[in-house]
C-alpha positions as CSV (number, residue, x, y, z in Angstrom):
1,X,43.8,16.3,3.2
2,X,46.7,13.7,5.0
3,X,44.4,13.9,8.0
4,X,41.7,12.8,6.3
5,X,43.3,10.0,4.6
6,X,45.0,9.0,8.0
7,X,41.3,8.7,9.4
8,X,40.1,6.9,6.8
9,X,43.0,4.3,6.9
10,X,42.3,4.2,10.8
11,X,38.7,3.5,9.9
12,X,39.6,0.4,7.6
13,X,41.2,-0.9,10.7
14,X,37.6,-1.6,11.8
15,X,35.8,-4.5,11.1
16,X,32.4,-2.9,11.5
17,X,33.7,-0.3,9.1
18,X,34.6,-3.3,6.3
19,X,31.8,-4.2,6.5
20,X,29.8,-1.3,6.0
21,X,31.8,-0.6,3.1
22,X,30.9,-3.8,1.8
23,X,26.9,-3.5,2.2
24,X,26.7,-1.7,-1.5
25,X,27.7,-4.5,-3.6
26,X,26.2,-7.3,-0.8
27,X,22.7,-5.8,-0.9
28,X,23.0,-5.7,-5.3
29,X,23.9,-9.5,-5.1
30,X,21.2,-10.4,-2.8
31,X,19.0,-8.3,-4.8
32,X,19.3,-10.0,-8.3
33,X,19.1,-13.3,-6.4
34,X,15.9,-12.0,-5.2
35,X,14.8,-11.1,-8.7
36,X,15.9,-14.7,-9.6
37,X,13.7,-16.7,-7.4
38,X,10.8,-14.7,-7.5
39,X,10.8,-15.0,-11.0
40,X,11.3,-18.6,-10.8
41,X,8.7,-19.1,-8.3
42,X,5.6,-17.0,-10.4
43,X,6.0,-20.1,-13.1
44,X,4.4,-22.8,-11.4
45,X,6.5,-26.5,-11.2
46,X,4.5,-29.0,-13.6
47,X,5.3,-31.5,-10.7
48,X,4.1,-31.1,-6.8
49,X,7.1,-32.7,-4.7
50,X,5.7,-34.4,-1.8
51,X,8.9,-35.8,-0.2
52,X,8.2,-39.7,-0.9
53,X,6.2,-38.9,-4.8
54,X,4.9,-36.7,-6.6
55,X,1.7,-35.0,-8.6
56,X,1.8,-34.2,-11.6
57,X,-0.2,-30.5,-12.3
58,X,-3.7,-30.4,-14.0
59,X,-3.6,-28.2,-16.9
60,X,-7.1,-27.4,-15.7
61,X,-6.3,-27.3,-12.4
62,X,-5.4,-28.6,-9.5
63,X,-3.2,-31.6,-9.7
64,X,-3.4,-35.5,-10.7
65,X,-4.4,-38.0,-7.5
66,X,-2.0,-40.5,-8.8
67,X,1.5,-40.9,-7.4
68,X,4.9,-40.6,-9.5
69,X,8.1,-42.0,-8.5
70,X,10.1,-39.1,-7.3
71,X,13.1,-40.9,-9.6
72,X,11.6,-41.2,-12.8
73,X,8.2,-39.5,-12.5
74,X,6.0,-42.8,-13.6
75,X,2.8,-43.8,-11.6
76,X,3.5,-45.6,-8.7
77,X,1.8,-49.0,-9.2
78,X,0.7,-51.5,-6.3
79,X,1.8,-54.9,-6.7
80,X,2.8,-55.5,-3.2
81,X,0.1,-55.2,0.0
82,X,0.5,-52.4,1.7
83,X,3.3,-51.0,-1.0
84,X,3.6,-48.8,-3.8
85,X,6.6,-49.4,-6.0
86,X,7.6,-48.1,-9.6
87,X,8.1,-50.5,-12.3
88,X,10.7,-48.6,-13.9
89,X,13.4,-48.1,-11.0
90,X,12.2,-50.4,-8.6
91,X,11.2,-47.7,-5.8
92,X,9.1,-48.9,-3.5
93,X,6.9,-47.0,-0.8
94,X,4.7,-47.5,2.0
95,X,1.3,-46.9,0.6
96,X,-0.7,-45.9,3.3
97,X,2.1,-43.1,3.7
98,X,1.9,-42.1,0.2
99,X,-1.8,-42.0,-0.1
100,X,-2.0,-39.9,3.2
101,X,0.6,-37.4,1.9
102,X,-1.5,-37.5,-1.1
103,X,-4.6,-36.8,0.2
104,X,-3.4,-34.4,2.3
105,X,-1.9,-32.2,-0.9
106,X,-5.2,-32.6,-2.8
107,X,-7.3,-31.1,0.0
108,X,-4.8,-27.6,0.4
C-alpha cells in the first residue's frame, strides 16, 4: 500500500489534481445556489425595475403605466417641464427618458 500512498501524495502536488478533488463539494454549492434562484425567480417581483423607475405589477396582468420612484416606490409626479420628480424624496427624472423606458416595458 506505501506505493500507493506515495502516488497519491505525489498527485496532491498537482494543482489540476486539487482541483479535481475539489469539484464534489464545488458542483453541490453551485447546485443549491441554483435551486435558490430558480426558485426565487418562478415568484414574480411585484415591482418591474427599469433602471431610472419602476412599474408596479397588475394583479390582472401586465403592469401599471405609471412611474414609481425607484427610492420609495411613489408615483412620479410632473411638476417641472420636461421632469418627473417624486414628492417624497425629491428624485427627479428626465421625463421623456422615463416615459420611453416606460413605453418600451409595456409593449414586451
Amino acid at each position: 500500500m506505501s506505493a500507493i500512498d506515495d502516488l497519491l501524495k505525489l498527485l496532491d502536488r498537482i494543482p489540476l489534481w486539487k482541483k479535481l478533488n475539489a469539484l464534489p463539494d464545488r458542483v453541490d454549492e453551485l447546485e443549491k445556489r441554483i435551486a435558490i434562484l430558480e426558485s426565487a425567480s418562478k415568484e414574480p417581483s411585484e415591482f418591474l425595475d427599469l433602471g431610472m423607475c419602476l412599474l408596479k405589477r397588475n394583479p390582472t396582468g401586465g403592469y401599471f403605466n405609471t412611474p414609481l420612484c425607484p427610492s420609495c416606490k411613489k408615483p412620479l409626479s410632473d411638476f417641472f417641464p420636461g421632469k418627473l420628480n417624486c414628492g417624497s424624496c425629491s428624485v427627479v427624472l428626465d421625463s421623456m427618458a422615463v416615459m420611453a423606458a416606460v413605453k418600451k416595458a409595456l409593449a414586451s
